[in-house]
N, C-alpha and C positions, 0 to 999 in steps of 0.2 A: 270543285276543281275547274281549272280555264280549257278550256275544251279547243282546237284552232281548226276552222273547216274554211279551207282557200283566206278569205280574209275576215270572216263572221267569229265573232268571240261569243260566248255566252257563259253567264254567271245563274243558276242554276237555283231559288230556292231549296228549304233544307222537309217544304212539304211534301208529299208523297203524290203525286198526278194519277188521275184513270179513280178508277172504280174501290174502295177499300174494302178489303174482307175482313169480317170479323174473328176472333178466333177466344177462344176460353182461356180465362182466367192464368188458367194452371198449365195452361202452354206455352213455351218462352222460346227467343230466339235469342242464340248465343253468337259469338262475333258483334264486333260491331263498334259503339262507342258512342258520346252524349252529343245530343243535337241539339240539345237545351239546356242549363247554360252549355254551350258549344265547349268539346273539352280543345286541349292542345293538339291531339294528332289528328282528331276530326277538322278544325279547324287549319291547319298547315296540307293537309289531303287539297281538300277546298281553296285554298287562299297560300300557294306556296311563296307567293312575292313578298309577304308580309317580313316585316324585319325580322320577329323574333323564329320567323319558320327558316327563314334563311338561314339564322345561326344555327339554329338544329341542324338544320340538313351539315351546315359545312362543320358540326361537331361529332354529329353522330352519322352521318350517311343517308342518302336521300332512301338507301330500302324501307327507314322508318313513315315514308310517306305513299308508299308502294301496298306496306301492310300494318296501313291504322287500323285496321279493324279486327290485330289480333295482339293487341298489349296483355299480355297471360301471363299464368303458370300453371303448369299442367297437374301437379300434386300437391294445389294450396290445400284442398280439403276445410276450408274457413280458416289457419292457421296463417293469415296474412301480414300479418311480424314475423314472421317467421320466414317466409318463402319471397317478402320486398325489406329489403334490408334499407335502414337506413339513406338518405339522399338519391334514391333510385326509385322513388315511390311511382311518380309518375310513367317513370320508364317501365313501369312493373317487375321492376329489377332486372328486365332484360336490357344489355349491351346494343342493341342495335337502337332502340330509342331514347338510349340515355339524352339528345339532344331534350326531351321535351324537360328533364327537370336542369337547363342551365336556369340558374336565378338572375330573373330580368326583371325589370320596370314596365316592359313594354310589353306583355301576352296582354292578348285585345281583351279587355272582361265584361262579361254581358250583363247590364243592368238588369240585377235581379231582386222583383220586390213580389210580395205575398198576393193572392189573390181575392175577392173577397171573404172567403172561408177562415181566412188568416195564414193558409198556407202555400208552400211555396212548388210549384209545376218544374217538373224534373222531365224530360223526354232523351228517350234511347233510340237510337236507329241504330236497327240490329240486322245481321243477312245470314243466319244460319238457324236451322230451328234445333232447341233443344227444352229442358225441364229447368225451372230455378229452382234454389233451393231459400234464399233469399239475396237482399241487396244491403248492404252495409255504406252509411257514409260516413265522413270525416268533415269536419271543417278547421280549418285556423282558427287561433286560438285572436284575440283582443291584443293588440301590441305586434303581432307579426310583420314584419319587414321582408318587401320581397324580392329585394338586392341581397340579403344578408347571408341567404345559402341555398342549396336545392333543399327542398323537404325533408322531414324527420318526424318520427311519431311522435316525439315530444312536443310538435308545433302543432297536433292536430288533437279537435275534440270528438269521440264519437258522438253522433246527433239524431241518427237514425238510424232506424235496421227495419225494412220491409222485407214481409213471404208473398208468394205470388197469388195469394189473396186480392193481395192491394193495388194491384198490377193491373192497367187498364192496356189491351193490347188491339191494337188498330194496326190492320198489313203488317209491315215489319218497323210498326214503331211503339213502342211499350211506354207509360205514362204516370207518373207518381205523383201524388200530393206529400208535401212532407211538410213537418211542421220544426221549426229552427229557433233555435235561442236565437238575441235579438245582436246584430254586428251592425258595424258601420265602415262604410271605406271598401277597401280591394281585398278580398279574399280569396283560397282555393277551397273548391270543394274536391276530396278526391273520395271517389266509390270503389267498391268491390264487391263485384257479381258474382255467384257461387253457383255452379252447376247444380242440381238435383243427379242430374243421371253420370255425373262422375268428379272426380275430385280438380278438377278444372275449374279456374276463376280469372275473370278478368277487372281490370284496372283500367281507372282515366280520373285526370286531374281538368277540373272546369276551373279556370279563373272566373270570378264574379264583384259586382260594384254593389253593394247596398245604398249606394250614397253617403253625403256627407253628415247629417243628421244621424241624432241617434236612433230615432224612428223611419226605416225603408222610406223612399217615397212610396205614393200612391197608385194605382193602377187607373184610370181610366176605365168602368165601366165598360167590360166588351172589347176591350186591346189586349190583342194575344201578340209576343212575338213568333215570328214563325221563321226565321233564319237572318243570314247579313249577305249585304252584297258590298263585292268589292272591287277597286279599280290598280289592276295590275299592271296598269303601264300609260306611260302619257299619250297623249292621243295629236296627232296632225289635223291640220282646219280641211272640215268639209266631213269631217268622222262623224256617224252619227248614233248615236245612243237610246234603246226604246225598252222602258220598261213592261210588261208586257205581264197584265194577270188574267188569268186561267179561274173559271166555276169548278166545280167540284169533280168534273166526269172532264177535265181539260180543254171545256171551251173558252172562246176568247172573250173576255169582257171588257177589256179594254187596253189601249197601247199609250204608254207617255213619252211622249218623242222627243229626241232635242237634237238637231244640226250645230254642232262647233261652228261658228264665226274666224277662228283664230285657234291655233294649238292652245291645248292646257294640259298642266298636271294631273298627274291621278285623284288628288283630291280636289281639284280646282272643277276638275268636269264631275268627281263623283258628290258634289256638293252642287253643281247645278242642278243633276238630273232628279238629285235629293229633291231641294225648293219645289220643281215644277211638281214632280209628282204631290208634295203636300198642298199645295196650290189647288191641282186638278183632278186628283185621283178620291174616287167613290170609296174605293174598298182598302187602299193603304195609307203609311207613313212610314220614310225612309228618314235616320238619323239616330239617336239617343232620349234616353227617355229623363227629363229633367222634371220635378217637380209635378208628375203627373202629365206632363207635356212633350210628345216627341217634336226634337228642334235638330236643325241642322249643324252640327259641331262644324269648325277650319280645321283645315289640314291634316285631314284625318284619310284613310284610304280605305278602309273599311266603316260600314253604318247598320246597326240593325234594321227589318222589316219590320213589322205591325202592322195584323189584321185588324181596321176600325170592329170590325163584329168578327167576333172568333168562330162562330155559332155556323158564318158561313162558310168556311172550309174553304176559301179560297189557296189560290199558289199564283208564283211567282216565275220569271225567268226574267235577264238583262243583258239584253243581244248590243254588241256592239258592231259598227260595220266601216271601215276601215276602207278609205276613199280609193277608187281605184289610179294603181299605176300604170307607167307607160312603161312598153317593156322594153329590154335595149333594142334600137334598131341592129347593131350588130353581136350575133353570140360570140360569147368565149371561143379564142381559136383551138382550147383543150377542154372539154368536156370537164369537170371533177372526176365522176368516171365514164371513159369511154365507152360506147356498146360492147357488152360480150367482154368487158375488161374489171368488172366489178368484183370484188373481194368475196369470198365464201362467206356468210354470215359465221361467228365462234363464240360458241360460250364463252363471259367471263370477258370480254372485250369490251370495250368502251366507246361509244360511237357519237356521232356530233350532227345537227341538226341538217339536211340534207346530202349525209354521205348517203351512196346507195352500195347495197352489197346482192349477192345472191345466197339462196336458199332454194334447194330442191327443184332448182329449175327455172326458177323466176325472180324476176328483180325488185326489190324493195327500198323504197325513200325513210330515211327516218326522219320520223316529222317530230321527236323530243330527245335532246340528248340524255344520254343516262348510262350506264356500265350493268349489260346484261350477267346479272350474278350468277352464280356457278348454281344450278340447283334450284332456280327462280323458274325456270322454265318459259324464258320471256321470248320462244320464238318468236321468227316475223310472222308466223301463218297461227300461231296462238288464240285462244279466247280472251277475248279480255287487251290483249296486246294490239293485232291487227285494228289500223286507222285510228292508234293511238298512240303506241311507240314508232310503229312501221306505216308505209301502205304502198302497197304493191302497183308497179307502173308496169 
């Protein structure tokens, strides 16, 4: 997700920073959603500029990007025909994320090829703990077209079914080998997670690229990807851009800088800072994985990362820094809002990017527009909300 602090942006790897703890096998955390291949609401969470997260949000409602990390039903019990009916797989057949199964050309899909083992690294960022009871996948079938409609179980093969045996689980990210009949081209894989300790299960549909071939490409020896970064808005000359990776315990190893000469595009500068980095950087590679080679796609606005050595646990962040302005020499002779004139914060209202309202005595800037839902709980003084929908002057 683009995070906005005065004028500093940051884009965020999908690795996990600090210290990791380990935890058993047969312990699982629920909520959450695929970090690798990256599903649709994980990915629109993260990257809401993206085309295809835009039409979601303006089909289905931006709350679906509010709560990626609870695409459910609460009495699947394993019975998942049953309880994601038809064309709503993705949305887990709930109404509020139906945006994520429009059928589109353009859901970004993460080049996905086997490892030396032969098989293929699945990873879940999860933030709630609970029991599994297993993981069920699907994939498209050979011939699927992905204009042609939202999802239907008759477009999907089951391909695998893991118990939390098989479950490799680092902090709050869980980790699968899985072994896949052989595809080529764009695919979906969509999963279903089953609770152990109740009849709760959750859904996500990973778009994915085998390549063109009818054999995946290859991996490079030691290239793990480990998230994407992405460029949400065109930038003005003198902006400048650093990519910035992090050892294991979140020290600094190094920064890839670039100062803009000239405004550019979102892909025009996220394909600069792409080059330099492969150019200069020890421990990454920014762009698409072609023929066993990460290279720099045009005009693309999103690019995968790749650890050169997986082995070393590196991370990432992509600070952009946004040249500074000169302020008006004369203010507005009416404030937006006056001192001591400001609107009561209300549920259910809709609010736009520095209105200020009050709450409980104090005044608050909203720094994202969005329509505090009825029952969302999105006060300005909130967890989670505070200096990210609101912040208090």
């Amino acid at each position: 997700m683009t995070v906005l602090h005065s004028a500093r942006l940051r884009w965020s790897g999908t690795c996990v920073l600090g210290v990791l703890a380990w935890t058993t096998a047969s312990s699982a955390l629920a909520h959450g959603a695929p970090e690798f291949p990256i599903s649709r609401q994980y990915n629109c969470y993260k990257n809401p500029a993206l085309p295809a997260c835009q039409a979601a949000v303006a089909y289905g409602g931006e709350q679906a990007l509010y709560d990626w990390n609870g695409v459910n039903q609460a009495a699947a019990n394993g019975n998942h025909r049953a309880v994601v009916p038809d064309l709503k797989l993705c949305a887990g057949g709930q109404e509020k994320f139906k945006g994520f199964d429009l059928a589109r050309t353009d859901w970004p899909a993460t080049a996905w090829s086997p490892g030396p083992d032969g098989r293929y690294e699945y990873r879940y960022n999860a933030t709630a703990p609970h029991r599994s009871l297993n993981w069920t996948f699907f994939m498209t079938r050979d011939g699927w077209t992905p204009s042609a409609s939202p999802l239907r179980w008759s477009d999907l093969d089951q391909v695998a079914q893991l118990g939390p045996d098989q479950i490799v689980t680092v902090g709050k990210t869980y980790t699968m080998k899985l072994s896949l009949p052989k595809r080529s081209g764009k695919h979906v894989v969509f999963s279903a997670w089953q609770r152990a300790d109740s009849t709760e299960a959750f859904y996500a549909c990973s778009d994915v690229d085998f390549g063109g071939a009818t054999t995946p490409p290859s991996v490079p020896t030691g290239l793990k990807q480990i998230g994407q970064v992405s460029a949400a808005q065109d930038l003005p000359a003198s902006s400048q851009v650093k990519l910035r990776v992090f050892d294991k315990s979140g020290g600094d190893l190094e920064t890839i800088a670039l100062t803009l000469s000239a405004a550019a595009t979102k892909s025009a500068w996220l394909s600069q800072i792409a080059t330099r980095a492969n150019q200069a950087s020890a421990y990454v590679r920014v762009g698409t994985l072609q023929g066993g080679n990460v290279v720099v796609p045009s005009g693309v606005s999103v690019m995968d990362v790749y650890l050169l050595n997986a082995a070393s646990g590196a991370s990432y962040a992509m600070d952009v820094v946004l040249p500074p302005t000169t302020p008006p020499t004369t203010p507005p002779t009416t404030p937006p809002n006056p001192p001591g004139d400001a609107p009561d914060w209300t549920e259910g209202a809709s609010y736009t990017v520095g209105q200020v309202v009050s709450y409980q005595g104090k005044r608050f800037r909203c720094l994202q527009a969005h329509t505090a839902h009825a029952g969302a709980g999105w006060t300005p003084t909130s967890a989670g909300v505070l200096d990210i929908l609101w912040k208090a002057i």
